[in-house]
Backbone and ligand atoms as CSV (ligand in chain L), in Angstrom:
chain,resi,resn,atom,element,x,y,z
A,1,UNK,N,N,12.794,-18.456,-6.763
A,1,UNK,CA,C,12.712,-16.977,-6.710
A,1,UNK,C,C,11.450,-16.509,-7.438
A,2,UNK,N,N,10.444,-15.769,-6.376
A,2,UNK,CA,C,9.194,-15.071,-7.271
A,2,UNK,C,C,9.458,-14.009,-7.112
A,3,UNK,N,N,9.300,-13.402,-8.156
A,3,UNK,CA,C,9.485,-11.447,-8.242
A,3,UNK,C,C,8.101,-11.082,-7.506
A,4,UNK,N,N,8.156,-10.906,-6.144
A,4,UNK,CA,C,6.715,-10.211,-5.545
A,4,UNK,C,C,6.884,-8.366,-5.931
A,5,UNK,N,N,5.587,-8.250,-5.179
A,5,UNK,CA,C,5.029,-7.023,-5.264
A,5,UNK,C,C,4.441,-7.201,-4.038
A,6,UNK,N,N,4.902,-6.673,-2.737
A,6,UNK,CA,C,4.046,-6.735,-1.306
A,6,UNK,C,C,2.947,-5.587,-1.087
A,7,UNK,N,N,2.005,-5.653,-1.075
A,7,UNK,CA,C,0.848,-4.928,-1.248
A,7,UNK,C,C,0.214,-4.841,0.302
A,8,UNK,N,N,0.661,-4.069,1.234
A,8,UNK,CA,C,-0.376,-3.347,2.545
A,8,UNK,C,C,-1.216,-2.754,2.728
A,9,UNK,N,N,-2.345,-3.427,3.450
A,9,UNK,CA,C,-3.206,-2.363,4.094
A,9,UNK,C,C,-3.721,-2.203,5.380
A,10,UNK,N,N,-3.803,-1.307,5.801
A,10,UNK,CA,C,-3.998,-1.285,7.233
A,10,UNK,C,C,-4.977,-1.139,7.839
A,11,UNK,N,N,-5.410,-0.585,9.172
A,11,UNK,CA,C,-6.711,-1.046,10.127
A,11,UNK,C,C,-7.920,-0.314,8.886
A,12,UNK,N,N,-9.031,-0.964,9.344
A,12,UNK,CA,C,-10.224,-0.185,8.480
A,12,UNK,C,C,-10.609,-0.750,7.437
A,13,UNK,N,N,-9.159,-1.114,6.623
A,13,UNK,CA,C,-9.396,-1.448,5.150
A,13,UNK,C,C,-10.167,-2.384,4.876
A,14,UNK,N,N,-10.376,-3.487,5.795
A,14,UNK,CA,C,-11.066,-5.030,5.461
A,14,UNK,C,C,-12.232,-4.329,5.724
A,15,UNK,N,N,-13.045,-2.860,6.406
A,15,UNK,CA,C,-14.427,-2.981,5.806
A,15,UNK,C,C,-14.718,-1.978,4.905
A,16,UNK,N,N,-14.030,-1.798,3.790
A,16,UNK,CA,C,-13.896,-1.215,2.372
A,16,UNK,C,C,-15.445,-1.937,2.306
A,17,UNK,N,N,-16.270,-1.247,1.280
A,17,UNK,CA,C,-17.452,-1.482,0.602
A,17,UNK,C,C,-18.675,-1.542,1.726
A,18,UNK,N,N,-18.608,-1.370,2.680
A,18,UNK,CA,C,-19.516,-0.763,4.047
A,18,UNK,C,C,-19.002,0.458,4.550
A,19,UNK,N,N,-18.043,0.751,4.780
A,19,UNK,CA,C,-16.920,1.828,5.346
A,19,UNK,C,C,-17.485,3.101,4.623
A,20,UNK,N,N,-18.165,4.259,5.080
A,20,UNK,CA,C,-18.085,5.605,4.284
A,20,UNK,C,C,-18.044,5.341,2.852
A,21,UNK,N,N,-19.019,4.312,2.227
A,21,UNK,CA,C,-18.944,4.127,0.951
A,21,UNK,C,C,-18.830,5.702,0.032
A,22,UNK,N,N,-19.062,6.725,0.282
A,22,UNK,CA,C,-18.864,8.504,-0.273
A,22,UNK,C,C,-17.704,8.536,0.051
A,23,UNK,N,N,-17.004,8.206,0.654
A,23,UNK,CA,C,-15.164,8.142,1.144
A,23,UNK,C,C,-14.460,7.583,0.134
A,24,UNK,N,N,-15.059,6.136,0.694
A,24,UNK,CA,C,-13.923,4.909,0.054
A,24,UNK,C,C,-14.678,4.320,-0.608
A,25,UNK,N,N,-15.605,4.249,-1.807
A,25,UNK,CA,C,-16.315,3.662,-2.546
A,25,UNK,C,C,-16.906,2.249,-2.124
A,26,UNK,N,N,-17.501,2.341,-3.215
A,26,UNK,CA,C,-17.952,0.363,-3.146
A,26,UNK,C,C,-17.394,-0.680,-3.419
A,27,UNK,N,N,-15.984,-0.258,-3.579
A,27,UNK,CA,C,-15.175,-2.086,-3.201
A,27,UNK,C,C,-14.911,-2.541,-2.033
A,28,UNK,N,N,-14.918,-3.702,-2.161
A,28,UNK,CA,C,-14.508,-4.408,-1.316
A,28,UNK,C,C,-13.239,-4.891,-1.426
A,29,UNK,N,N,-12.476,-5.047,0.005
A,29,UNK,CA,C,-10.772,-5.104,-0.236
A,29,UNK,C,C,-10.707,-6.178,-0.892
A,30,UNK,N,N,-11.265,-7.185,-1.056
A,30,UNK,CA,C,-11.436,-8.347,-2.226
A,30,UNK,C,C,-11.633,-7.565,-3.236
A,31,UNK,N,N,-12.011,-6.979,-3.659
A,31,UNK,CA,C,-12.229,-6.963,-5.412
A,31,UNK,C,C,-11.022,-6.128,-5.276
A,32,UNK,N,N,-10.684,-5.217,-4.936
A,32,UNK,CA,C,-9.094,-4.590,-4.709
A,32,UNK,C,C,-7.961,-5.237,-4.877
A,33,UNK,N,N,-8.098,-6.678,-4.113
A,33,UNK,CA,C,-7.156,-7.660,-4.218
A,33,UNK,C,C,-7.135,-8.492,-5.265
A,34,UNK,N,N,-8.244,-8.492,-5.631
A,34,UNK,CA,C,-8.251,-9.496,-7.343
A,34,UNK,C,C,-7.647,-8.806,-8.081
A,35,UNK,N,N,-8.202,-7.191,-8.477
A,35,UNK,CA,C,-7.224,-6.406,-9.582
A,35,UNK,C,C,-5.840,-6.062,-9.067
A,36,UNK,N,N,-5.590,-6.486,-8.136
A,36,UNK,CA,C,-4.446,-6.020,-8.001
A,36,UNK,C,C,-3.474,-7.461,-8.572
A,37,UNK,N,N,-3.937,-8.421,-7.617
A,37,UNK,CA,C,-3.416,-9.844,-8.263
A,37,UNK,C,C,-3.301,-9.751,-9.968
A,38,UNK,N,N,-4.603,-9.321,-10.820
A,38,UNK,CA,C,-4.727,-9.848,-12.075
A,38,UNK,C,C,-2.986,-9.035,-12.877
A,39,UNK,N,N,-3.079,-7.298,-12.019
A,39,UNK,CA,C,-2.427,-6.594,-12.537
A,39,UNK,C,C,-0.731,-6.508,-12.761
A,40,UNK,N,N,-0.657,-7.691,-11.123
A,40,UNK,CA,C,0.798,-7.406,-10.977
A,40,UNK,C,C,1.243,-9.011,-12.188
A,41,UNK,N,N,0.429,-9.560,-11.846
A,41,UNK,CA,C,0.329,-11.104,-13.129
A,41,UNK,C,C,1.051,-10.303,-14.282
A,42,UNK,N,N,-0.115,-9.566,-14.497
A,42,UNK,CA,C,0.341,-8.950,-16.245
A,42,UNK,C,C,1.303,-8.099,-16.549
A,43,UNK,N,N,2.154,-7.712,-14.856
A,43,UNK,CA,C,3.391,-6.684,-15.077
A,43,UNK,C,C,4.596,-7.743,-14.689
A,44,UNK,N,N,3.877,-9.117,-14.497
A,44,UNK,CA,C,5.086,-9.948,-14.901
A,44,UNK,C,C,5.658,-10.315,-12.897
A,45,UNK,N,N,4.782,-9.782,-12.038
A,45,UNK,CA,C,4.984,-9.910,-10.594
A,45,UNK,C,C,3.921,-10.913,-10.275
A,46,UNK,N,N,4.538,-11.716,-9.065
A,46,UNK,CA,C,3.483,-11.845,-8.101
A,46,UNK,C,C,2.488,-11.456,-6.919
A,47,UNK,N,N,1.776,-11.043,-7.068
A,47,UNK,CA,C,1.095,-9.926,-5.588
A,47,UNK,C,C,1.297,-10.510,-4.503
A,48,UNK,N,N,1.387,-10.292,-3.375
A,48,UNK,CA,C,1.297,-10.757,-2.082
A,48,UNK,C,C,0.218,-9.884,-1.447
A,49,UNK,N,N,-1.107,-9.495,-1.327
A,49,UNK,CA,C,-2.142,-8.898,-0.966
A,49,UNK,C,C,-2.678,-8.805,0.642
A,50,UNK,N,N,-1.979,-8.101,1.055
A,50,UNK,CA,C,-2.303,-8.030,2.793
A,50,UNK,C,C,-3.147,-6.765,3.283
A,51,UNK,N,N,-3.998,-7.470,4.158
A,51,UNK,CA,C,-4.467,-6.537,5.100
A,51,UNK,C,C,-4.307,-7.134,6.963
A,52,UNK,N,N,-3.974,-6.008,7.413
A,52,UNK,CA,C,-4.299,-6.378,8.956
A,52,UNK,C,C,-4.798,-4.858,9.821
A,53,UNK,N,N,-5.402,-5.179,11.280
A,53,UNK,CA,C,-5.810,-4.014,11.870
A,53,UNK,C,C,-4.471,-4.161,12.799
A,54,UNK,N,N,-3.523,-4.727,12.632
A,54,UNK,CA,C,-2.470,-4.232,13.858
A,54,UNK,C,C,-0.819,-3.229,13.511
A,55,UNK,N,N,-1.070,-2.494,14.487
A,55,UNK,CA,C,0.007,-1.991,13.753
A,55,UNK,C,C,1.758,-3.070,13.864
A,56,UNK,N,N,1.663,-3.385,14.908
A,56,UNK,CA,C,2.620,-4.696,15.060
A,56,UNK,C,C,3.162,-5.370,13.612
A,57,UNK,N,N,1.685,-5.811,13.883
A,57,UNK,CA,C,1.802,-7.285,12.333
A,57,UNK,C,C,1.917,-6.549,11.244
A,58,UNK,N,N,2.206,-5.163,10.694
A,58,UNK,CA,C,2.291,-4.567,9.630
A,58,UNK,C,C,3.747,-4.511,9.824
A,59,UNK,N,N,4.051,-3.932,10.718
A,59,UNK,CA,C,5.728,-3.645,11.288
A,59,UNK,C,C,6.290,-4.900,11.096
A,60,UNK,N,N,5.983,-5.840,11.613
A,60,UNK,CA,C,6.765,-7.222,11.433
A,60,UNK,C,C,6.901,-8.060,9.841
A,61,UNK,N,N,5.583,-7.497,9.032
A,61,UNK,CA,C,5.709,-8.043,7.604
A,61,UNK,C,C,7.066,-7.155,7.132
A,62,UNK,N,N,6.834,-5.936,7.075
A,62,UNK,CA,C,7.910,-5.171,6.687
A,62,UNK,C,C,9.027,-5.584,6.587
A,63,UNK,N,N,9.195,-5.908,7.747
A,63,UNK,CA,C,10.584,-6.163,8.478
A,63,UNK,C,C,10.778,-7.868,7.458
A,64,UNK,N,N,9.891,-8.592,7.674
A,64,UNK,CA,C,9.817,-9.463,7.290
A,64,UNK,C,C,10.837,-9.687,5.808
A,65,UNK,N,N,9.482,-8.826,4.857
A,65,UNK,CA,C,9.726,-8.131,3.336
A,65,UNK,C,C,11.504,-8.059,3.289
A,66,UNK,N,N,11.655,-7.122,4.236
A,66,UNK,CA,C,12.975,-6.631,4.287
A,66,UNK,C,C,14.283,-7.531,4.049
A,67,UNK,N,N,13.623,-8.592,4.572
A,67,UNK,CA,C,15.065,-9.611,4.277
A,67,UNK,C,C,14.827,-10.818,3.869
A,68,UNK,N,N,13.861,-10.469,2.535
A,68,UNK,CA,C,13.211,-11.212,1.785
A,68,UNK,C,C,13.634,-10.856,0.150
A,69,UNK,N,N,14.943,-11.131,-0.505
A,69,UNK,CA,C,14.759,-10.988,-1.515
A,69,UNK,C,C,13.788,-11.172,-3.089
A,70,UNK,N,N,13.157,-11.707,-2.424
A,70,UNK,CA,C,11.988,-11.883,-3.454
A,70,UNK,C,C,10.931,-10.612,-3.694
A,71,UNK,N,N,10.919,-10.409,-2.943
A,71,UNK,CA,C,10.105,-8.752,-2.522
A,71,UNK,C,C,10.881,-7.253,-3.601
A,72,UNK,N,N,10.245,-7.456,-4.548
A,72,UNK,CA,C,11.139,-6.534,-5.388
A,72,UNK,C,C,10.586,-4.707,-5.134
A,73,UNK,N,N,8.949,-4.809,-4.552
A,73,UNK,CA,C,8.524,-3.092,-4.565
A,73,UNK,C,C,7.487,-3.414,-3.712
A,74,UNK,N,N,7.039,-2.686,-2.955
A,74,UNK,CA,C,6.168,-2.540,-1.684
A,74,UNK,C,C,4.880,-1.568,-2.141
A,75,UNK,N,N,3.411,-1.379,-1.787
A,75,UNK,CA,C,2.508,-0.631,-2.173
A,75,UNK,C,C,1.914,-0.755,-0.754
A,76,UNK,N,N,1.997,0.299,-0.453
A,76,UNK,CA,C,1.501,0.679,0.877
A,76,UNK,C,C,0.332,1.762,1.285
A,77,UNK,N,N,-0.372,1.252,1.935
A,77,UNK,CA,C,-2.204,1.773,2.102
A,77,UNK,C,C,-2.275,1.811,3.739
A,78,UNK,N,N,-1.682,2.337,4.341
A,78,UNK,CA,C,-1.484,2.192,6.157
A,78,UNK,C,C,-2.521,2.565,6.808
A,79,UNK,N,N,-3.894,3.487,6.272
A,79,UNK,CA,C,-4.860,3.630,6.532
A,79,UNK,C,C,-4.418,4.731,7.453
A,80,UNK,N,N,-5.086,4.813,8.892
A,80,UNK,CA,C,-4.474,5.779,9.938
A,80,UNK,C,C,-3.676,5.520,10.298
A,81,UNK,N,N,-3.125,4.577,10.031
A,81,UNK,CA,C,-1.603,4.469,10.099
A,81,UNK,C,C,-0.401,5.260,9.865
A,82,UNK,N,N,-0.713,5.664,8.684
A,82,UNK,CA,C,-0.057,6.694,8.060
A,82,UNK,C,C,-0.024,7.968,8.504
A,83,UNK,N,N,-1.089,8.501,9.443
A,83,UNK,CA,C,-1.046,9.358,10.118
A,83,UNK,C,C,-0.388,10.234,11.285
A,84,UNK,N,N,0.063,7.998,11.556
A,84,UNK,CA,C,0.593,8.326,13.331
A,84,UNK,C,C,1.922,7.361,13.490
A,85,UNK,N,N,1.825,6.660,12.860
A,85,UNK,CA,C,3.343,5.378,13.186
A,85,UNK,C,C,4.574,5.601,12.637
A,86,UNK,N,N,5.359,5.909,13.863
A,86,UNK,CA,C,6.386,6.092,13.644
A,86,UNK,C,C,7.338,4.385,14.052
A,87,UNK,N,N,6.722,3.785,14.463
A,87,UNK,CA,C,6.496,2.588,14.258
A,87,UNK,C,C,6.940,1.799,12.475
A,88,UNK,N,N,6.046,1.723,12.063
A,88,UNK,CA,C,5.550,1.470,10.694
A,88,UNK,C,C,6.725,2.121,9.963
A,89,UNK,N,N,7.047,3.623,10.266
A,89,UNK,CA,C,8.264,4.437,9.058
A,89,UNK,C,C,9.336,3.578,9.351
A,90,UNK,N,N,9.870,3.446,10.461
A,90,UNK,CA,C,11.308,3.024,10.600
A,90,UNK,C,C,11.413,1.858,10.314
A,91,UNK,N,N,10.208,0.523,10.451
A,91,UNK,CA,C,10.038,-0.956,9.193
A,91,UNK,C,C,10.196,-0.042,8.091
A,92,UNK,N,N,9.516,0.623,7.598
A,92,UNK,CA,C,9.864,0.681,5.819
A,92,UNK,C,C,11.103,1.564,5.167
A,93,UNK,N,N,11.786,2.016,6.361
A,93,UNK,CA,C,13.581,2.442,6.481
A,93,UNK,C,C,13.906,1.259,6.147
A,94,UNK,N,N,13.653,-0.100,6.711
A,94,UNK,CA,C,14.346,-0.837,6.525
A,94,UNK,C,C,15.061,-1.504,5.006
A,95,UNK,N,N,13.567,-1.263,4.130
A,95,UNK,CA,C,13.458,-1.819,2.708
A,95,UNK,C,C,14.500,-1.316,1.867
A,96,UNK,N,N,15.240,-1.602,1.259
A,96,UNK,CA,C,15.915,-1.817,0.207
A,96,UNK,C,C,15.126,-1.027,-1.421
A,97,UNK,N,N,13.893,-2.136,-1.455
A,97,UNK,CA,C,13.414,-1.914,-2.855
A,97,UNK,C,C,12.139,-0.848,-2.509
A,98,UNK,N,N,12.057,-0.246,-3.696
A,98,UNK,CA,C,10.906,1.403,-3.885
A,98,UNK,C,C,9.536,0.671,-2.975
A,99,UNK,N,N,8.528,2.077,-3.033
A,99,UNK,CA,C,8.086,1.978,-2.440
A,99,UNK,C,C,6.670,2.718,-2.773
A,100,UNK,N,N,5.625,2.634,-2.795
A,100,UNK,CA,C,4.749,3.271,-3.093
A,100,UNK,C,C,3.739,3.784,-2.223
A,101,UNK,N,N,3.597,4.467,-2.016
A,101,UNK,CA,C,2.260,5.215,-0.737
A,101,UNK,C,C,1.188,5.470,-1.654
A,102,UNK,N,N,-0.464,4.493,-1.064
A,102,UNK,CA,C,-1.121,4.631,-2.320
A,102,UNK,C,C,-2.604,5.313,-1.030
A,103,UNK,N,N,-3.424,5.790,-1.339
A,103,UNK,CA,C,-4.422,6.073,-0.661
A,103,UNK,C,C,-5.799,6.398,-1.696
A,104,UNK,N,N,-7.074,5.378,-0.946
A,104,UNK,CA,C,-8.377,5.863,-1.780
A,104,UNK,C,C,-8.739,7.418,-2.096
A,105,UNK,N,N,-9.061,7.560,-0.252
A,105,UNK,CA,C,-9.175,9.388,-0.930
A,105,UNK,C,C,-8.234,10.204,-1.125
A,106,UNK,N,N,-8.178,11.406,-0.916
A,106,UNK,CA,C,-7.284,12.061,-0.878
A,106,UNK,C,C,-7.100,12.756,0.298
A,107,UNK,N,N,-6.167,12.611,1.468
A,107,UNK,CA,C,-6.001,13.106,2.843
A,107,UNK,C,C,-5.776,14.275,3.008
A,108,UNK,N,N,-5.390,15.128,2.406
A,108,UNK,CA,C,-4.849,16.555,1.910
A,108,UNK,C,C,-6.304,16.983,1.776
A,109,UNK,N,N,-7.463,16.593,1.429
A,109,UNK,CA,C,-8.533,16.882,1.108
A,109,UNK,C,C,-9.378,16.979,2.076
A,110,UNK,N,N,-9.220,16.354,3.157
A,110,UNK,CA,C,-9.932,15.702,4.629
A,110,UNK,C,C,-9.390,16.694,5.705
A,111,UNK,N,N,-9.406,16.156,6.764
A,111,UNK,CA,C,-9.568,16.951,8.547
A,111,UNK,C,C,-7.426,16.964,8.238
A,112,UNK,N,N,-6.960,17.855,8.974
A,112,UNK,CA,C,-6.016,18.394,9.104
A,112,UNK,C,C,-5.334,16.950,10.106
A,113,UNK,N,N,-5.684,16.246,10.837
A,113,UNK,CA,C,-5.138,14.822,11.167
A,113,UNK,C,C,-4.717,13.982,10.304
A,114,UNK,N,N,-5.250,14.093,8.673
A,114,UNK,CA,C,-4.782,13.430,7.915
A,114,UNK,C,C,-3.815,13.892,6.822
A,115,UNK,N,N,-3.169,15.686,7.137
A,115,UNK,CA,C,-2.140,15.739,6.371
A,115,UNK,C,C,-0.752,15.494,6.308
A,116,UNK,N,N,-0.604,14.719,7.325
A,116,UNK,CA,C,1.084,14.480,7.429
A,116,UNK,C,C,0.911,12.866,7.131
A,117,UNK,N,N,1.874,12.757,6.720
A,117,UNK,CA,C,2.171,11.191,6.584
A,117,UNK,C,C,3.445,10.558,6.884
A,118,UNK,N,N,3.571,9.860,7.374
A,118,UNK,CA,C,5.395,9.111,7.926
A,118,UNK,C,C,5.586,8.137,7.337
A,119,UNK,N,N,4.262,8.080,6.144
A,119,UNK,CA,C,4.951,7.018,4.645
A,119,UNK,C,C,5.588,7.489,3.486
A,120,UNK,N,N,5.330,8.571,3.055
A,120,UNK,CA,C,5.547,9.729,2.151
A,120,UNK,C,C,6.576,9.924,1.834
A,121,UNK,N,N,7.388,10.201,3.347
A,121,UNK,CA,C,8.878,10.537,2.672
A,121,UNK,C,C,9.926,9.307,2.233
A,122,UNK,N,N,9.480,7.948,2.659
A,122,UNK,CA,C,9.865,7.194,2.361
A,122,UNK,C,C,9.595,6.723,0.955
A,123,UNK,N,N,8.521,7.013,0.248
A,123,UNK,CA,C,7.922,6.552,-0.826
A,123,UNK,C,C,8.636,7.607,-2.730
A,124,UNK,N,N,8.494,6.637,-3.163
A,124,UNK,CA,C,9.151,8.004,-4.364
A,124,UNK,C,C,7.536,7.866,-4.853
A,125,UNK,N,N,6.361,7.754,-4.773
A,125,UNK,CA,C,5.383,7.948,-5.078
A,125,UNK,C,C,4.075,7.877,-4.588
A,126,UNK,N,N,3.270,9.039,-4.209
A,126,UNK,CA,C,2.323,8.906,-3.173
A,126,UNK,C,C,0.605,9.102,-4.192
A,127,UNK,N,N,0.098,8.256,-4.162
A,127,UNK,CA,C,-1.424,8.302,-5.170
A,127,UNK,C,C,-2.536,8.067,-4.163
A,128,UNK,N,N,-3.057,9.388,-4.130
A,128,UNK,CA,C,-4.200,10.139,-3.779
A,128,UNK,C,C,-5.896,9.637,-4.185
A,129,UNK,N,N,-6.463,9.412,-3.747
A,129,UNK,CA,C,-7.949,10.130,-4.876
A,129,UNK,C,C,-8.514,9.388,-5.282
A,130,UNK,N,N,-7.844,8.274,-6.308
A,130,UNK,CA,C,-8.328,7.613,-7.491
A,130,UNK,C,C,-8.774,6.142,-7.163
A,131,UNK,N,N,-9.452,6.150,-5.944
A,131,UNK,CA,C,-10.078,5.070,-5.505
A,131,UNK,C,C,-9.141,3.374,-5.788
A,132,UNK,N,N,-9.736,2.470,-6.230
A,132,UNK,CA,C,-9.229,1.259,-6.620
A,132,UNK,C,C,-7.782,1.618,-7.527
A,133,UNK,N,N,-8.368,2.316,-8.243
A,133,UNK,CA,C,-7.435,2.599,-9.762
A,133,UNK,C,C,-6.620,3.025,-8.985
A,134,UNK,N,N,-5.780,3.964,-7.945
A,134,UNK,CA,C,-4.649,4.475,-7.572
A,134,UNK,C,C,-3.681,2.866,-7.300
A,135,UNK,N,N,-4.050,1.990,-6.617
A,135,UNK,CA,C,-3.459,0.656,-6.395
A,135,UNK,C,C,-2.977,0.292,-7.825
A,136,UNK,N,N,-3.370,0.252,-8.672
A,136,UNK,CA,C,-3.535,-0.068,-10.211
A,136,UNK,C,C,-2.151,0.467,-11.151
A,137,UNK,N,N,-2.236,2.033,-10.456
A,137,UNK,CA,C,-1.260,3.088,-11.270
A,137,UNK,C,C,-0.188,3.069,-10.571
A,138,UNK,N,N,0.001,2.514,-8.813
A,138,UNK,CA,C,1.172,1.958,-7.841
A,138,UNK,C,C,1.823,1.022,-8.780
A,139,UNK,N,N,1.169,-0.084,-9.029
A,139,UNK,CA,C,2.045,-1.375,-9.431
A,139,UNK,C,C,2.562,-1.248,-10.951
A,140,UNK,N,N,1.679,-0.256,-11.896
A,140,UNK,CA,C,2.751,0.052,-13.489
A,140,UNK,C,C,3.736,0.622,-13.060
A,141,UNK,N,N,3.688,2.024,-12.157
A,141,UNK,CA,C,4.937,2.599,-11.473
A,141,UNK,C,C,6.215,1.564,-11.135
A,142,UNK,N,N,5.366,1.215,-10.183
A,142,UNK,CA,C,6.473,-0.298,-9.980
A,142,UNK,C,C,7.141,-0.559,-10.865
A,143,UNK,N,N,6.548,-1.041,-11.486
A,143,UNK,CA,C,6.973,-2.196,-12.464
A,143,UNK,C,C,7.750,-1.477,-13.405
A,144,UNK,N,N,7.591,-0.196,-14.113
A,144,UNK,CA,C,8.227,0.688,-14.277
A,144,UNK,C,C,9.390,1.002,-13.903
A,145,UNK,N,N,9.456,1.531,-12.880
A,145,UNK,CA,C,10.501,1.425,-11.824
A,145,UNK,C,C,11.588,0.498,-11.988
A,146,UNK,N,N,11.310,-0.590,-11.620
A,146,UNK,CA,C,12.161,-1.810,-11.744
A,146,UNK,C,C,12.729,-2.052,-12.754
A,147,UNK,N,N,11.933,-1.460,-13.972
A,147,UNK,CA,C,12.416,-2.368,-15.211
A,147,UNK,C,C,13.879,-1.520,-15.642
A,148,UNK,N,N,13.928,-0.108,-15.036
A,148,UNK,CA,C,14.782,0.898,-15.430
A,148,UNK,C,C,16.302,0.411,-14.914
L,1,DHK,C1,C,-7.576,5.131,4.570
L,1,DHK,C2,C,-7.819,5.319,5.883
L,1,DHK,O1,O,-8.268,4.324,6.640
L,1,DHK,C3,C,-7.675,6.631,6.521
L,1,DHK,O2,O,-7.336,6.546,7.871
L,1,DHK,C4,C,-6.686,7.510,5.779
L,1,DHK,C5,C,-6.946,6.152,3.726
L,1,DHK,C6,C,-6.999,7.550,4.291
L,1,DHK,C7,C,-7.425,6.045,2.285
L,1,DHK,O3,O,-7.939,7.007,1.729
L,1,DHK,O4,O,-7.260,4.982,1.691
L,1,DHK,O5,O,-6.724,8.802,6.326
């Protein structure tokens, strides 16, 4: 038994640090994935660090997650995903354990396509804005979370 932390991201994300670097800064979903690894280490989790461009293979990890007790909290980055999959919501109906909706910028801030989300209501916590660091302040939540 490893206490994970399943960490998603969706289409786009793998070209973080070329991508609208004024958007989504200068990381790269690798250096994203290292602090996230180093972080969930030190909250006592193991990361599981995913990205894919399909919405399928996001739906199917979920699902996956879902009947995976090892999977203790989910951090979820759906990209435009989040915009449009209703797909994607009803996998993360499935989950059991919390859930986090984390995003670089802030969508509320952007084109009116990006203010609804069909991760949100599933999530007891949605982080906006804060580039890398929002992934960062997902997994203390977590871990937080859990420990209660
Ligand atoms: C990432 C994307 O790819 C966009 O489609 C979302 C999100 C915002 C982010 O800020 O991380 O609208």
């Amino acid at each position: 038994m490893s206490k994970t932390i399943l960490i998603l991201n969706g289409p786009n994300l793998n070209m973080l640090g070329t991508r609208e670097p004024g958007i989504y800064g200068a990381s790269s979903l690798s250096d994203i994935g290292k602090l996230c690894a180093e972080a969930c280490e030190k909250a006592g989790f193991k990361g599981d660090f995913r990205q894919s461009n399909h919405e399928g293979e996001l739906v199917t990890w979920v699902q996956q997650a879902s009947q995976d007790a090892n999977f203790k909290g989910v951090i979820v980055n759906a990209g435009a995903y989040t915009h449009t999959s209703v797909a994607l919501h009803d996998a993360l109906r499935l989950l059991s354990c919390p859930i986090v909706e984390v995003h670089l910028s802030n969508p509320m801030a952007r084109e009116s396509f990006r203010h609804t989300s069909y991760v949100a209501p599933l999530a007891f916590a949605s982080i906006c804005g804060l580039g890398p660091t929002g992934y960062l302040v997902a997994i203390e939540a977590l871990a937080k979370k859990l420990s209660n």
